[in-house]
N, C-alpha and C positions, 0 to 999 in steps of 0.2 A: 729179381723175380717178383713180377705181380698176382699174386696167387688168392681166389677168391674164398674156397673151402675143399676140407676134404671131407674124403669120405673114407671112412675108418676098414672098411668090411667089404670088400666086391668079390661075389663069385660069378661074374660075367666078364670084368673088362680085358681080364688079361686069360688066353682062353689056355683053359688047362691050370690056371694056375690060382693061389688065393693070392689077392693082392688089394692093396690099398691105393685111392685112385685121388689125384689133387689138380684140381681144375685151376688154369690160369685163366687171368681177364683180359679184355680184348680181341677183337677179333675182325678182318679184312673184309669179310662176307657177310650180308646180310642175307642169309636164307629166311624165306616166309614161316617154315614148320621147324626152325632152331630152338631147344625145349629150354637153351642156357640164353634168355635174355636180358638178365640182370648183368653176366659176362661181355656178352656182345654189344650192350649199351651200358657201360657201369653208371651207374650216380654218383656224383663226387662225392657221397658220404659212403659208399659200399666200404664196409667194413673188409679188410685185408687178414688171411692168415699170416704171420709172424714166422719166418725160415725156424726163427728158431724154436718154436710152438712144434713146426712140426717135425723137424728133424730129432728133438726130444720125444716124438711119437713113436716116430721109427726105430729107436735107439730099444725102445721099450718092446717094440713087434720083431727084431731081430731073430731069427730061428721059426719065427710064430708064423710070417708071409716069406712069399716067393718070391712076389715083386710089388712095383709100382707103375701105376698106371698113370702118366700126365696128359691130360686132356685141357679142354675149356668151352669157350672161345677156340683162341689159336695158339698154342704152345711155340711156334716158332716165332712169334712176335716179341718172344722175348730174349732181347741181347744174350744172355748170363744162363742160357739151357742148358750147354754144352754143361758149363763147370756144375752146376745146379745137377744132370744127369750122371756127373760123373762122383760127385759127391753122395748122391744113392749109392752109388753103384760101391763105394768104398765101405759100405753098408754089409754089402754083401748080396743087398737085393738086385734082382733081373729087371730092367725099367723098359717100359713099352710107353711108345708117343703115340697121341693121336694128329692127326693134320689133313688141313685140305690139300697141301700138295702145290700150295701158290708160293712157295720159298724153298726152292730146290736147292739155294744156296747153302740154308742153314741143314736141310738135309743130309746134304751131301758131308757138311762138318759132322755133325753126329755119326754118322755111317764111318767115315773114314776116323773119324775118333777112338771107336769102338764103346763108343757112351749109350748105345743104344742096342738092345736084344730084337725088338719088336717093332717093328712100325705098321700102323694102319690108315690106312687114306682113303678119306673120300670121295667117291666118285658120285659128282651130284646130276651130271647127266651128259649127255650126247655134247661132245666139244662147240659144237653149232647151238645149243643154246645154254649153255655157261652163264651168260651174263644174266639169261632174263632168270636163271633159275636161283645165282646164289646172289642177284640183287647188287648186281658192284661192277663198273666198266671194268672189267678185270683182260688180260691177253691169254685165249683158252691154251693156246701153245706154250705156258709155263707151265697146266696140268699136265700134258703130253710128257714134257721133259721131266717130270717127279714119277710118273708112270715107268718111263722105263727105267730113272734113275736105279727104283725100286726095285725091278725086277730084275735089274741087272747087280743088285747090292747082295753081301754077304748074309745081313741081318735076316730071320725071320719075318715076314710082312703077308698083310692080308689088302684087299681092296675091299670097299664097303657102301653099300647104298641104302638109305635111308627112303622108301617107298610110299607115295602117297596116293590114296584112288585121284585117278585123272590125271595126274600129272604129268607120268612117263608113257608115252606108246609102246606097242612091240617094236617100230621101226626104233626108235630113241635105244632101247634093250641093244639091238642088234650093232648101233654103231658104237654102244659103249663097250658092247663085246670086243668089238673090233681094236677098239682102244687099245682094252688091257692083253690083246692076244696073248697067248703063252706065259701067265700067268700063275700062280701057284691056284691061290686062295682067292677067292671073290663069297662076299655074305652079304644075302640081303636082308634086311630087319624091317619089316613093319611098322608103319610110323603110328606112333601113341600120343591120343590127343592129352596134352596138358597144359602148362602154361608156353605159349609160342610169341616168338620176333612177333608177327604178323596174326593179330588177336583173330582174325577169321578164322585161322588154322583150326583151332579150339574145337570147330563143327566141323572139322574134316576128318578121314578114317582110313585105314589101308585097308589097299586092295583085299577081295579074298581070296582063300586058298586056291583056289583053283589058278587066279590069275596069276597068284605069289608064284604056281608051280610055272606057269606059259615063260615068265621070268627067267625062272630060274635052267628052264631047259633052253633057251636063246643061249645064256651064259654058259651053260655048260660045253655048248659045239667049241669056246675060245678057251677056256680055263681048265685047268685042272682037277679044280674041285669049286664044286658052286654050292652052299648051304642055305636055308632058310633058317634064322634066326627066331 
């Protein structure tokens, strides 16, 4: 595992629960408003968290958190998850993955493993433009198949969209509805300008509420339950 830092204390990532969240490096996607670009482009001197740095962390939070939150970059880029997620999990802790949903394959071994409680994926837009939005000739048809992988898995899972003014239309809303039909969980979060892949971002801003709501009632006709973050 190529793991860049944790974060000791989350009462966001893993929802309902207190958890501790550790970001892997690398990443397949280059999205413009990515907040993790030290991950997604590491420097060959990026300083690496140490397994065993942190699994002595955990040893120390046992009883104290719920779970662990593995994020990045992209967590499924790395070979060694599986065992990695299941060596939490021998912890006693609940582990929840994040992902964009571009490696169904490795999903699918987590899922069928039972190394994974949680999944969430992101939905970064309308399959028709995929490529221009997360910046990678990517084939949109492997998000599909992690879509329903998900929704057809035993695990807990949410879908998730990160919102930038201008970016998405209502028409865009409506085919990613379509997407994920029937659905549990879909949450949309408001994108917060900080440091971004694509330094323009910095002067960008999410929608307002109002529009967060037009959003969120498109998604609600396909999902179960649609939240604003």
């Amino acid at each position: 595992m190529k793991l860049g830092y944790l974060q000791k204390l989350s009462l966001i990532d893993y929802p309902q629960k207190l958890c501790a969240t550790v970001f892997t490096v690398g990443c397949n996607f280059r999205c413009h408003y990515c907040h993790n670009p030290e991950l997604v482009q590491p420097k060959a001197d990026l300083p690496l968290l140490s397994l065993d740095d942190l699994f002595a962390f955990l040893q120390r939070r046992v009883g104290l958190l719920d779970g662990v939150t593995i994020t990045g970059g992209e967590p499924t880029l790395q070979p060694d998850l599986p065992d990695f997620c299941r060596r939490i999990k021998a912890l006693g802790f609940l582990v929840k993955c994040d992902t964009n949903g571009y490696n169904p394959n490795a999903l699918r071994e987590l899922i069928a493993g039972g190394v994974v409680d949680y999944l969430a994926m992101d939905i970064k837009a309308p399959l028709s433009r995929y490529r221009e939005v997360v910046g990678a000739d990517i084939d949109p048809q492997i998000i599909a198949e992690s879509v329903q992988l998900l929704k057809s898995s035993w695990c807990d899972y949410e879908f998730r969209t990160t919102v930038v003014a201008g970016d998405l239309s209502l028409a865009d809303f409506v085919e990613m509805g379509k997407l994920v039909a029937g659905a549990s969980s879909y949450f949309l979060q408001g994108f917060v300008a900080s440091k971004t892949l694509d330094g323009a971002y910095t002067k960008r801003v999410a929608p307002g509420a109002e529009a967060m709501r037009e959003f969120q009632q498109i998604l609600s006709a396909y999902v179960s339950e649609c939240q604003i973050r």
